[in-house]
C-alpha positions in Angstrom: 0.6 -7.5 15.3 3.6 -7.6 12.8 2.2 -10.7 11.4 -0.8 -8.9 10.4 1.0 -6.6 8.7 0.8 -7.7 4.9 2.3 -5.3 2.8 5.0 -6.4 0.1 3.5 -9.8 -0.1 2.3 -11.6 -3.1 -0.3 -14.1 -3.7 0.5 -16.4 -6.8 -2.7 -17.0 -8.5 -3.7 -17.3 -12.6 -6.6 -14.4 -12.3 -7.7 -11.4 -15.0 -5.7 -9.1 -12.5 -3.0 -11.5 -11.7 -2.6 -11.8 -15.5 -3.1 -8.2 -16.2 0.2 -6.1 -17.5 1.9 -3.8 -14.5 1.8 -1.2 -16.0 -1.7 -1.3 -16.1 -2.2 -2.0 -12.5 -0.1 0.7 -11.5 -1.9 3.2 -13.8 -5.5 1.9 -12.6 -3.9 2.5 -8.9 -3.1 6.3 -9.7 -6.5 6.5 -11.0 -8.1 4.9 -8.5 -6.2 6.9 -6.2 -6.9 10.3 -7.8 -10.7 9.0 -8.0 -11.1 8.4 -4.0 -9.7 11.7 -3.4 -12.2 13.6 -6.0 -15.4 11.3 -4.0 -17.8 13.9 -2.0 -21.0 12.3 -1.5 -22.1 9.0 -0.7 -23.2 7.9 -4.2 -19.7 8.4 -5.1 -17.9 6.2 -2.3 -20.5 3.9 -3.3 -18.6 3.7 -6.7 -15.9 3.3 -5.8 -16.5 0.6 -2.8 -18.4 -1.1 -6.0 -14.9 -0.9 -8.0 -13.0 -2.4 -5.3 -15.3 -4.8 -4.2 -15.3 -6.0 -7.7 -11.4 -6.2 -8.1 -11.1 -8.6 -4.8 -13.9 -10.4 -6.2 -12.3 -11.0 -9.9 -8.8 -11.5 -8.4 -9.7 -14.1 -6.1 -7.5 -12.8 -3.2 -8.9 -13.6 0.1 -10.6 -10.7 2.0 -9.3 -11.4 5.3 -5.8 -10.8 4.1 -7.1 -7.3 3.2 -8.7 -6.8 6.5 -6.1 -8.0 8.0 -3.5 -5.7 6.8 -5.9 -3.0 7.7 -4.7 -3.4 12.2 -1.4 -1.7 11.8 -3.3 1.7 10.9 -6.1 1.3 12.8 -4.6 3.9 15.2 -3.9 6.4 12.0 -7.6 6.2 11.1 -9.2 6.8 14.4 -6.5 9.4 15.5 -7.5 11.1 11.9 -11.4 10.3 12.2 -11.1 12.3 15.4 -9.3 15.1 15.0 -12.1 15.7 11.5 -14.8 14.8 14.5 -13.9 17.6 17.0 -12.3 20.7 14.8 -14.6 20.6 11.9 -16.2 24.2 11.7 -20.3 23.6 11.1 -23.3 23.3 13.1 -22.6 22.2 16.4 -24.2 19.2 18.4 -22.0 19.1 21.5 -19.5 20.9 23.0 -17.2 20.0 26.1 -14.5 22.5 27.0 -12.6 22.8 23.8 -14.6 19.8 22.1 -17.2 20.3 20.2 -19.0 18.1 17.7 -20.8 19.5 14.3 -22.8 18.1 11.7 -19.9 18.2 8.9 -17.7 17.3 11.2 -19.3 13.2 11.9 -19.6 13.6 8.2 -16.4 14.6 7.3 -14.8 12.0 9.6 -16.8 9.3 8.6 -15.5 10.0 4.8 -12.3 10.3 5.8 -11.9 6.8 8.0 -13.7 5.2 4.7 -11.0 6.6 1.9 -8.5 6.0 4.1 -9.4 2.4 4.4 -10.5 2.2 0.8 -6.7 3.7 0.0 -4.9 1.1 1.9 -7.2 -1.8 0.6 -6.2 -1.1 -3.0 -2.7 -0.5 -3.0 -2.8 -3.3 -1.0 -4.2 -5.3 -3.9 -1.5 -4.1 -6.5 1.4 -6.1 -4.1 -1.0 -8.9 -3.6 -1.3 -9.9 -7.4 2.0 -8.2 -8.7 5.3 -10.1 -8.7 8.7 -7.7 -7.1 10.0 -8.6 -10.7 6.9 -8.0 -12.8 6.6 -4.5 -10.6 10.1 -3.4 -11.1 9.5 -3.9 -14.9 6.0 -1.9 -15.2 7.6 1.2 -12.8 10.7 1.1 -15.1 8.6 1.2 -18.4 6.3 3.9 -17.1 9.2 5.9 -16.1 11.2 5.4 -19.3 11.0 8.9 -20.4 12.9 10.7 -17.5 16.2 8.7 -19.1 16.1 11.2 -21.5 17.1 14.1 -18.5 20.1 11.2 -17.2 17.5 9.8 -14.5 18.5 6.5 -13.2 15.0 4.7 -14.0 16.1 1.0 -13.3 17.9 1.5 -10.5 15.3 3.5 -8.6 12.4 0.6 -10.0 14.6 -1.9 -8.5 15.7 -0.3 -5.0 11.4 0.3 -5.0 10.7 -3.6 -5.6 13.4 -5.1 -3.2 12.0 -2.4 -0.5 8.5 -4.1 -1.0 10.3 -7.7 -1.1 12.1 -7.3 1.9 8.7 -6.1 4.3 7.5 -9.8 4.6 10.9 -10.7 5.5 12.1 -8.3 7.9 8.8 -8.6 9.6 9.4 -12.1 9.9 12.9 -12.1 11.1 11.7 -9.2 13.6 8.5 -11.9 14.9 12.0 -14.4 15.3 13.8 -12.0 17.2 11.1 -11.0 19.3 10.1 -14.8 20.7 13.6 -15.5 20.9 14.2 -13.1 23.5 11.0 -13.3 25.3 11.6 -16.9 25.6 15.1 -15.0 27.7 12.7 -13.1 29.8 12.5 -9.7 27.8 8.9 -8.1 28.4 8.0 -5.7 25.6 4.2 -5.2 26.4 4.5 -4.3 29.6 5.3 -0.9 31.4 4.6 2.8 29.8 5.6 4.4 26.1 9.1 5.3 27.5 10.1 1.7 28.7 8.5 0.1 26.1 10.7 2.0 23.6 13.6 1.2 26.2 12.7 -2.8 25.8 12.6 -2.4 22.1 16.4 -1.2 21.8 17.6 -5.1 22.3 15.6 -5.8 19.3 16.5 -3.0 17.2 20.0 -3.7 17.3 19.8 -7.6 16.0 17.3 -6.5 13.7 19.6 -4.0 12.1 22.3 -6.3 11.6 20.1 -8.8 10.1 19.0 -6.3 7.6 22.7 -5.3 6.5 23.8 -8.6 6.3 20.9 -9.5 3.9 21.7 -6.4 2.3 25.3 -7.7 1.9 24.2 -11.0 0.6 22.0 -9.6 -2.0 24.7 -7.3 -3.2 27.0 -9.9 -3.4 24.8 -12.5 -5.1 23.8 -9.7 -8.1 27.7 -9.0 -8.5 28.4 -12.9 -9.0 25.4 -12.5 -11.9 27.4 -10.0 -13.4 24.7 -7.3 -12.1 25.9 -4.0 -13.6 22.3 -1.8 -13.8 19.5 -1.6 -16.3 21.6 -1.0 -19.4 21.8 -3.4 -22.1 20.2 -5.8 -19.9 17.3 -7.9 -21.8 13.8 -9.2 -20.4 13.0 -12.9 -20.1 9.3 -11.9 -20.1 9.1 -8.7 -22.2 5.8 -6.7 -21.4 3.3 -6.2 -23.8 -0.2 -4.7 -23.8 -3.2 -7.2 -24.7 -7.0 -6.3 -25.3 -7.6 -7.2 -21.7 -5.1 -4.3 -20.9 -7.0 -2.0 -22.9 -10.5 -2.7 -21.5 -9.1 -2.3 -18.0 -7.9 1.5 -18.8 -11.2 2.1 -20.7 -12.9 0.9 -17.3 -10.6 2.8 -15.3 -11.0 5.9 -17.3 -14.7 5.6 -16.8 -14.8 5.4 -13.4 -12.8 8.3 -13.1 -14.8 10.2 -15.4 -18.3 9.3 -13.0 -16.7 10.4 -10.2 -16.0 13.8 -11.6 -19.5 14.1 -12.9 -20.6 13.3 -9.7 -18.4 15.8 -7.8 -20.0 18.4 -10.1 -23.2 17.4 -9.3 -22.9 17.4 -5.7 -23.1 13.6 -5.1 
């Protein structure tokens, strides 16, 4: 299970979105984003499944590492898909005590399970082809105005990106942990929710030393490059907008726009 969990991880690769500026990607995420949640009808999840369908196809990342990343949730999206199913007012099909099943209510859920999944598939895909270092400079950049109100912009960018670096490696060191002490004897799939959490605390307690330590290292490594925050510090790779940047928003902007037609007209 944790190795299934993919978030944080990036894979290198010389693609249009690989090659596309961050701050693009994270803009065509918020408007992807805002798009899903303004879908209604069929047609326009259809849309949007095209649009992501097409940016796993052009970035050449491989769909099972989407999927994948999809079984740590799998428990949110059916616990959500069936609370929608059984306490959505509408015309009812069955009833059972206090379950019953309506019409709106298969539909609703059935929307919901597929924006959730679509959600976590295309955020997914902004780790996957963005770099920690390339992210940290497109979230600073887009956030540059709140200097102005004394807002410390590079720090928060960089504590965001070394959060999303880190996942993949505390997961791994966790996986470590985990066979190290099974190979001891320690059982943590067996028994109910209460010793299970009980056989978990001998993990928890390496684990959390690990992660200071690292933390500890990481401090101490930036403080021996003269680390001192975002200002006066210059970029080896400064970001610039290219015509390929530009297309992307116009594309993003009209994919937004058709799902808001859509909404209007029902669909």
């Amino acid at each position: 299970m944790l190795k299934d969990i993919t978030l944080g991880q990036y894979f290198p690769g010389n693609s249009v979105v690989h090659r596309l500026d961050p701050r693009t990607k994270l803009l065509m995420v918020v408007a992807y984003i805002a798009a899903l949640f303004l879908a209604k009808w069929f047609v326009s999840y259809a849309v949007m499944l095209a649009v992501l369908a097409a940016c796993v196809s052009i970035s050449r990342v491989p769909p099972k590492s989407l999927v994948r990343g999809l079984k740590p949730v799998l428990f949110i999206i059916a616990f959500t898909a069936v609370l929608n199913l059984f306490y959505t007012p509408g015309r009812e099909i069955w009833r059972w005590w206090i379950f019953k099943i309506t019409w709106e209510g298969m539909e609703t859920a059935f929307f919901m399970m597929l924006r959730i999944t679509m959600l976590i598939m295309g955020t997914f895909l902004l780790t996957y082809t963005t770099s920690p270092i390339r992210l940290t400079d497109g979230l600073e950049s887009l956030l540059g105005p709140l200097k102005k109100v004394h807002v410390p912009v590079h720090e928060l960018s960089m504590m965001m990106s070394i959060a999303l670096r880190f996942i993949p490696t505390l997961i791994e060191e966790t996986d470590k942990i985990m066979s190290a002490q099974k190979a001891r004897g320690a059982d943590f799939e067996t028994g109910n929710l209460l010793q299970r959490a009980k056989a978990m605390i001998p993990l928890l307690v390496p684990l959390f030393i690990s992660a200071f330590r690292r933390a500890d290292e990481l401090a101490v490594a930036m403080e021996c490059r003269c680390y001192h925050g975002g200002e006066g510090r210059t970029k080896l790779h400064p970001l610039r907008y290219q015509r390929r940047d530009y297309v992307t928003l116009l594309l993003g902007a009209a994919v937004l726009g058709t799902v808001i037609a859509l909404r209007n007209f029902g669909l």
